[in-house]
N, C-alpha and C positions, 0 to 999 in steps of 0.2 A: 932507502926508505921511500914510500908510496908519497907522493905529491900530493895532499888536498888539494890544491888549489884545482888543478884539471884531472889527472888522472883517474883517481878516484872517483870521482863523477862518473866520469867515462865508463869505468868498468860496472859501476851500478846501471847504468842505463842500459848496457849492453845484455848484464844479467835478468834484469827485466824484461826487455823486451825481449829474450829465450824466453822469460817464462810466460807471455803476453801469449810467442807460439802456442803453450800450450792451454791456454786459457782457450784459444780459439776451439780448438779441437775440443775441451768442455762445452763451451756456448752451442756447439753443431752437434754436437752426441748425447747429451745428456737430454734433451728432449727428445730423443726417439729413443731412449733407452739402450742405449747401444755402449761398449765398453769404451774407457776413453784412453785404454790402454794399445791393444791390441782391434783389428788390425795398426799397420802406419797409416800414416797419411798419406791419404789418396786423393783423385779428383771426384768429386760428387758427376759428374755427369759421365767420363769415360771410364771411369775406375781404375787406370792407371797409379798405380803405386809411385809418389812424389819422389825423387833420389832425395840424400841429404843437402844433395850440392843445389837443388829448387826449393829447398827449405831453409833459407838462410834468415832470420826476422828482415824484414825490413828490404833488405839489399835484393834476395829473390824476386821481391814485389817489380822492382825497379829494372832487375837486367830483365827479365819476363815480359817488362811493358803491362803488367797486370795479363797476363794472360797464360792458361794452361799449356806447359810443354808439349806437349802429345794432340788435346785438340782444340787448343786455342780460344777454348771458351774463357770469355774473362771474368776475372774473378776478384769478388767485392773488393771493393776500396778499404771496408770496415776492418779487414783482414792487418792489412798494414797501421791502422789507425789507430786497433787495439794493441799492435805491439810498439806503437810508437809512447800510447799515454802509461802502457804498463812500465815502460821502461822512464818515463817519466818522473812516475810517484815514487821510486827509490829514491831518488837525486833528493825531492823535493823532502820526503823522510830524513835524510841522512842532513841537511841542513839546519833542519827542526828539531831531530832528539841526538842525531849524532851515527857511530853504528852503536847501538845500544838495545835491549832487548826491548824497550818498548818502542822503537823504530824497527824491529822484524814484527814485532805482533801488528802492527798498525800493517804495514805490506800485506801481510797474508791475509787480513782484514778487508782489504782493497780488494786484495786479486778476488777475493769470494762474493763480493758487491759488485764488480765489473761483471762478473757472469754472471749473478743473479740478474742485474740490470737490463743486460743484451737480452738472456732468457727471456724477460718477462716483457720486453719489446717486444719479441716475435712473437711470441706465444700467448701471452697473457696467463701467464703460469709461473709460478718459483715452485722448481719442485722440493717437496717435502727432503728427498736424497740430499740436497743439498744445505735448506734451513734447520733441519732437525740435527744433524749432526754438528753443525755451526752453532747452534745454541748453549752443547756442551764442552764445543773446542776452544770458543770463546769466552766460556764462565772462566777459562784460564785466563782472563784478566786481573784477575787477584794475584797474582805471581809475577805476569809483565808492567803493568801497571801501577805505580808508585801512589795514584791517587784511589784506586779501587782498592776495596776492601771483599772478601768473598758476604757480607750484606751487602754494598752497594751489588754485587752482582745480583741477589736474589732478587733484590727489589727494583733491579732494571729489569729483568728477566719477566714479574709479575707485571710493572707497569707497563712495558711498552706491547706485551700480549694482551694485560687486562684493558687499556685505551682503546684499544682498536677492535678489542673482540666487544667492547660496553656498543664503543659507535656502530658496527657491523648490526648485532641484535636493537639498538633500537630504531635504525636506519629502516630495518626489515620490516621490525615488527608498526611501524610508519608505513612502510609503504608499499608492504607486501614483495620484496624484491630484493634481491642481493644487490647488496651497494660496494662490499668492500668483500675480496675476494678472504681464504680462507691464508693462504701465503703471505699476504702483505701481514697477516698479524705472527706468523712466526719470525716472521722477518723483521718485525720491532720488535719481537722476542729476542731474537737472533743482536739484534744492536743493541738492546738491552745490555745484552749479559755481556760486550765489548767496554759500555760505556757510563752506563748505570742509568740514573734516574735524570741526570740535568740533558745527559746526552740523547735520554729519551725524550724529553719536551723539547728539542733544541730540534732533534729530528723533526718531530713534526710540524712542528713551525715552519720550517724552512720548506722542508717536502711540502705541506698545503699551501704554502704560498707558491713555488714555484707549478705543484698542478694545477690551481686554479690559475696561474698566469698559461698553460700551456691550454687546457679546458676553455678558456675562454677564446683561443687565439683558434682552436677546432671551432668554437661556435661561431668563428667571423667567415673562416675560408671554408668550410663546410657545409653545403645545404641538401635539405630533404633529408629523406628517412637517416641520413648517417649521422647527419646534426645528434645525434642519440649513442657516438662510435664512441667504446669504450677505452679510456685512458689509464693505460696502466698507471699502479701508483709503486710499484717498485722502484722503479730509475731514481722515483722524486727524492722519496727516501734514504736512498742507495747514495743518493747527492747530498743531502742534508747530514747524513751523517758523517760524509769526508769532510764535508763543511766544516763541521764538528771540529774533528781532529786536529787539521789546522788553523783556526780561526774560534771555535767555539769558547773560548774562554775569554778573549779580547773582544769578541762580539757582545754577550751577557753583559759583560762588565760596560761597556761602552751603551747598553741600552737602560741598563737600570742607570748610569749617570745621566741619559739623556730625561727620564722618567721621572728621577728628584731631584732634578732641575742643578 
């Protein structure tokens, strides 16, 4: 019989950070439209084909010294760092609900937030391919979910779209300008329909407090025309809602006691 105490850990991490590899290969293909099936993995600058044996999570990084077999171009840090936290958030799962279905729904949850997140640091973009289908793979929280109800999903689905599309339209209609892009709101859609209605004020709470703490930290070390450089609000959110998961209900609960007193 499998050891909780270490083994089992061990082999979620390990699982993870596999699927962290292919998280990666999402975050770098999916914004250029490109399949993220076929070809394999190759090197973006010589296009050599990686064997399996330079594609190990983690360990590859390391015997390589961060650096391309063939031409030695090195290669991001991020690579390793996203199969390190993917292989991570299983462990961290498996201790909070156990192996239980709404500890797989919560993973797959993450894996699709991790790559929205990176996406929308590069690019300043969530693509639609990604959130729109995530809004109906996730309404499947009525089934994983013990505390959802297929209404709490609708009505996460309606508010965290309708919040952010009300701010966007009167942000604009203010100030003649796009303030909040058209992704972040299917992407509180998208967490919507994972977590419902508390999960959606819980997101943004947390997401606007941590981008105005990032917003403001561009306004100190930033000057001239970039003082104006756009801060994705993906990631914040992407944060606020793991937040969520593991902590969001002891949070709530600990602020309304702080609140009456």
């Amino acid at each position: 019989m499998i050891s909780y105490n270490l083994t089992l850990p061990i082999i979620l991490f390990i699982f993870g950070a596999c699927i962290g590899s292919f998280l990666n290969v999402c975050i770098f293909r999916i914004p250029e439209k490109k399949s993220i099936v076929f070809p394999g993995s190759f090197c973006p600058v010589c296009k050599k084909n990686i064997p399996f044996y330079c594609n190990i999570p983690i360990l590859s990084y390391l015997f390589l010294q961060g650096r391309c077999k063939y031409c030695k171009t090195h290669i991001s840090m991020r690579y390793p760092l996203v199969e390190i936290l993917t292989g991570v958030f299983p462990v961290f799962l498996f201790f909070k609900f156990g192996l239980t279905p709404p500890g797989l729904f919560w993973f797959c949850f993450i894996c699709v937030l991790i790559v929205i997140s990176l996406i929308d640091f590069d690019h300043q973009i969530i693509p639609d391919v990604i959130s729109l289908p995530g809004i109906v793979i996730f309404a499947s929280s009525a089934f994983f979910i013990p505390e959802m109800s297929p209404r709490d999903v609708l009505i996460g689905i309606f508010a965290g779209g309708g919040i952010l599309y009300t701010i966007a339209f009167l942000y604009f209609k203010l100030k003649k300008a796009q303030g909040m892009g058209g992704g972040d709101i299917k992407l509180l859609a998208m967490i919507g329909a994972a977590t419902g209605l508390k999960g959606v004020i819980f997101t943004i709470f947390t997401g606007s407090v941590m981008g105005t703490a990032a917003g403001l930290g561009a306004l100190i070390f930033i000057k001239g025309s970039n003082r104006y450089l756009k801060i994705p609000f993906g990631p914040y959110l992407s944060f606020g809602a793991i937040l969520y998961i593991f902590f969001g209900e002891g949070l709530i609960q600990w602020y309304f006691r702080t609140i009456t007193g």
